[in-house]
C-alpha positions as CSV (number, residue, x, y, z in Angstrom):
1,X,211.6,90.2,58.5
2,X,209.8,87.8,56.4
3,X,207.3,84.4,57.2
4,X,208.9,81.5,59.2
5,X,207.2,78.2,58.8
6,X,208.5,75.4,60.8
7,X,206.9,72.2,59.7
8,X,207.0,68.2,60.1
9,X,209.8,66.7,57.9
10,X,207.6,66.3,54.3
11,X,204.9,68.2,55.2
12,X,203.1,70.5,52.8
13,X,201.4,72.7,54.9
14,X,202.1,76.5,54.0
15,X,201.3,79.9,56.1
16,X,201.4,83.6,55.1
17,X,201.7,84.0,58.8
18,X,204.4,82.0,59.9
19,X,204.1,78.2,61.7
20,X,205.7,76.5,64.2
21,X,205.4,72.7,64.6
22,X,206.5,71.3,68.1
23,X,204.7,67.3,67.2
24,X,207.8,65.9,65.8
25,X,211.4,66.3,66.5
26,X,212.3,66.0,62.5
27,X,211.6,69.6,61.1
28,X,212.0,71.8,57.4
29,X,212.1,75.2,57.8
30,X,211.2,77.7,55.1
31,X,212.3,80.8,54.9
32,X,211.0,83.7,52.1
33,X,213.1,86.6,52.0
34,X,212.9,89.2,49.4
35,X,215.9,91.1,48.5
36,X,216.8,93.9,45.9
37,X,219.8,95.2,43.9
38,X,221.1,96.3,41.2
39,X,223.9,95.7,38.6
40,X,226.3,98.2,37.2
């Protein structure tokens, strides 16, 4: 599973560990995911 942040709407606050804002009701969620494949 990879890092959740939940922040305030525009907010530029970042976390290797994940965040969760519950001050405001607006929210943007970033998700990292990493993913691997291959083409044949």
């Amino acid at each position: 599973m990879g890092v959740i942040n939940v922040d305030p709407a525009n907010s530029t606050s970042t976390s290797w560990q994940g965040h969760n804002d519950t001050s405001t009701l607006e929210k943007d969620i970033l998700t990292i995911i990493h993913a691997t494949f291959a083409l044949r």
